[in-house]
N, C-alpha and C positions, 0 to 999 in steps of 0.2 A: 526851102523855108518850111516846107508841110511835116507835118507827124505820120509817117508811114505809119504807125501803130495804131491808131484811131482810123481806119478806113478799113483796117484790118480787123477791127471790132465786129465787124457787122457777121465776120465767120468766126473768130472765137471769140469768146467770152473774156472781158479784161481781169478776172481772175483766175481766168487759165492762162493769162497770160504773164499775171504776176507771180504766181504759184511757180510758175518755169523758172523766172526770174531767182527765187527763195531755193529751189531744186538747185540751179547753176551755182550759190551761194554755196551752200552745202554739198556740191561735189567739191567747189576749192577749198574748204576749210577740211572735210573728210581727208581728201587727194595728199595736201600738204601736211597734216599729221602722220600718217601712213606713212609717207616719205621721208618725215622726222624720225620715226620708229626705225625704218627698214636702215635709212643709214645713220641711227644715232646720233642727228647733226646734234640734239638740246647736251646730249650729252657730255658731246664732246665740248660745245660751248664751255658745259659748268665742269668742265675735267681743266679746262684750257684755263679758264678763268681763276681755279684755284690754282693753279698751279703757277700762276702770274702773278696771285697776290702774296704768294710763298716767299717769292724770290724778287719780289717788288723793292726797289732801293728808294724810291721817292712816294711820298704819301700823296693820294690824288682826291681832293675834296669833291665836295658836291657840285661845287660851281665851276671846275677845271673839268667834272665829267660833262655838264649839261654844256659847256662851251664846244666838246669834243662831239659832243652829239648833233651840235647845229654843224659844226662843221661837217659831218659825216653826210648829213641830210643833204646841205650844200653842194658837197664835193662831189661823193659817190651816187648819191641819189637823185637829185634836180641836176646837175650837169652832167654826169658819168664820166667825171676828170680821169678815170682811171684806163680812162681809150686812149693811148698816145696817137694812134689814126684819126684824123681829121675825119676819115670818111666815113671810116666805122662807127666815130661815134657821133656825126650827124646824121646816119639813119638808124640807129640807135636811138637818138633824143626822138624822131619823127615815129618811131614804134611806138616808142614808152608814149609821149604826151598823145598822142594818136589815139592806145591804144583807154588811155584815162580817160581822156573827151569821148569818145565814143562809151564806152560802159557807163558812164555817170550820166549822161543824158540821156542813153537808153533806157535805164533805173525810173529818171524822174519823167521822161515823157509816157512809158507805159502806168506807174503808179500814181501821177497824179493827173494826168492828161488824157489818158487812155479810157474810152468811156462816160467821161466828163465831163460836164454840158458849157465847161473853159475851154475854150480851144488854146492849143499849145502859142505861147508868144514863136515867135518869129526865129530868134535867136537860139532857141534851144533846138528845131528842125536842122535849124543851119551849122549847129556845131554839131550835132550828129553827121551830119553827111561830111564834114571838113577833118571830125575825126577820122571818122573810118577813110576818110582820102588820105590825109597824113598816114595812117597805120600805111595801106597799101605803098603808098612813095616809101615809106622808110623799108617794107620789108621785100618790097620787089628788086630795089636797088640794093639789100643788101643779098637778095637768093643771085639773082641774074650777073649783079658787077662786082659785089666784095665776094662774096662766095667762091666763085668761079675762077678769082685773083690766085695766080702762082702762088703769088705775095705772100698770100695769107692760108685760107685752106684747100684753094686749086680741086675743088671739086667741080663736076661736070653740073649745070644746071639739071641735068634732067636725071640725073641720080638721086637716088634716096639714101638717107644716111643712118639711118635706126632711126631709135628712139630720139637724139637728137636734134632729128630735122621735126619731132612731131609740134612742136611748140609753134613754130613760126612756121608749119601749113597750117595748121586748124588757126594762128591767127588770120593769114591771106587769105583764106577760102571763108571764112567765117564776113570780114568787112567785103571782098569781092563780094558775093552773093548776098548781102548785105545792100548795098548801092545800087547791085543792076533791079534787083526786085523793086528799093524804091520808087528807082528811074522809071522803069514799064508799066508799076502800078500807076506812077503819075499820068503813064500815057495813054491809058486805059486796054490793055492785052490783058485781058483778064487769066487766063489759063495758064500763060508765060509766066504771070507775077505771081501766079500761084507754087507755079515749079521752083519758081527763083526763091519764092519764100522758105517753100519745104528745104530746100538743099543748103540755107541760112540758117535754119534750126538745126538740120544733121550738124553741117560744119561748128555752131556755136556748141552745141552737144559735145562733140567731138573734143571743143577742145578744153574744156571746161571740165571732161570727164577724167580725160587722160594726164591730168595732171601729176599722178602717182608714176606716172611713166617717163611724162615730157618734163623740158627744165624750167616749168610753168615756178614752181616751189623756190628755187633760185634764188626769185625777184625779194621771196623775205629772207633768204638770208645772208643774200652778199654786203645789204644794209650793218646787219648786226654783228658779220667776220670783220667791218671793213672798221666798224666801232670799238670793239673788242681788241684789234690791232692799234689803233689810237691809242688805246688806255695804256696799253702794252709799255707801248716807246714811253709814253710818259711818266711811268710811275718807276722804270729800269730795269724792268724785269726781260723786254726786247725779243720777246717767245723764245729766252733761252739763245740766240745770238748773239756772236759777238762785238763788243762794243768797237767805238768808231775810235781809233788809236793817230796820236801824229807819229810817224813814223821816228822824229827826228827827237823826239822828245827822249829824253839820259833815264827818265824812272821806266818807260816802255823798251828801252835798251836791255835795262836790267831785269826786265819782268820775262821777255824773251832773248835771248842771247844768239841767237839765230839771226834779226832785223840785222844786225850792225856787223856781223861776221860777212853774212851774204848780199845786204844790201849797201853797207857803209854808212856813215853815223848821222846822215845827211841825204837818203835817198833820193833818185831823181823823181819829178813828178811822173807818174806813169800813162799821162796821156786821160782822154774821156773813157776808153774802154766802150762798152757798148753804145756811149751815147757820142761818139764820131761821127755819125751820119744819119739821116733823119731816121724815125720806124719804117721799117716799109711791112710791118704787120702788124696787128691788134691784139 
């Protein structure tokens, strides 16, 4: 329930403390532009984008966009519907909300509470430590169990994967060292909670910096591909694929002459196809 950061005032100053804070800000906004630049993602949005609306067969108003957009937040973003894995994306949700509780309380207990002559409510200590426990649960179980799954990417735990794996160590080392520092500080090991702290800042550093590298940048744009895909299917433009055909139907007979030569005028249903048998990968 305590503010680890107010005890921690007494060696640095709470505007060195928030200044760090304002610094980590301004590597993810720097990191994630860079990484816009380097792989053209804006670009390719507004290439995609016109190029959808070129060949758009239904007109999509304002109110049919802002509906696709709650949906988008819904689906892709507050639940991650786009996990068929059960497991993958329940340590997934326990990352993502893990890793939001923990930043947003660490924000408001160094800037408003840090230094303060308020001491921190109760509740915001405690969702600090409950995030960063959540982050750990979701990202140990997926390095150790999904990770390591045949199933899925059948890597060895104790491999490093490039740049890939950077995101999800600098997040586990970042909340790890993180919790034990405020455990020991509480316990009074003075020297320990100092080490624990220092190697909290490298990790948080770390990963906050490497954003240009790691797939920290990802998180804003799989929101606005998964949107952008929405608008797609509904206005009929379908990014340029083809539309969804009844096989049995006389004008799609006539439009390909093929269906009904090799299929018959009446093809049989063809079964689920990939979806036979549960995912057994994410």
């Amino acid at each position: 329930m305590n503010n680890p950061f107010a005890e921690m005032s007494a060696y640095i100053s709470p505007g060195v403390m928030q200044a760090y804070v304002v610094l980590m800000i301004l590597l993810v906004i720097g990191g994630t532009v860079l990484d816009m630049m380097h792989k053209k993602s804006a670009k390719y949005f507004f290439e995609n984008s016109r190029q959808a609306k070129a060949g758009a067969k239904n007109k999509v108003g304002g109110g049919k966009k802002a509906g696709l957009a709650v949906k988008t937040v819904a689906n892709e973003v507050l639940t991650s519907s786009e996990f068929c894995n059960a497991r993958r994306r329940k340590s997934h949700l326990l990352t993502m909300y893990g890793f939001i509780i923990f930043v947003v309380t660490t924000a408001v207990l160094i800037f408003k509470y840090t230094g303060s002559d308020t001491a921190a409510p109760g509740i915001i200590g405690f969702l600090w430590h409950i995030g960063a426990l959540m982050l750990c649960v979701g990202g140990y179980w997926f390095w150790f169990s999904i990770r390591v799954d045949v199933a899925s990417e059948g890597v060895k735990w104790n491999q490093f994967n490039g740049r890939g794996d950077l995101f999800i160590l600098g997040l586990l080392s970042t909340a790890t060292f993180g919790l034990l520092w405020s455990v020991f500080q509480a316990m009074g090991t003075g020297a320990f909670a100092m080490l624990l702290f220092a190697l909290f800042i490298i990790s948080s550093t770390f990963l906050f910096a490497s954003v240009y590298w790691s797939k920290f940048a990802h998180m804003f744009f799989k929101p606005a591909a998964a949107f952008q895909k929405k608008v797609a299917m509904a206005d009929g433009s379908r990014e340029n694929l083809p539309e969804d055909f009844d096989l049995s139907d006389p004008e799609v007979h006539a439009r390909f002459p093929d269906v009904p030569e090799y299929m018959g005028k009446n093809p049989p249903n063809m079964g689920l196809g990939i979806k036979a048998e549960p995912p057994q990968h994410y």
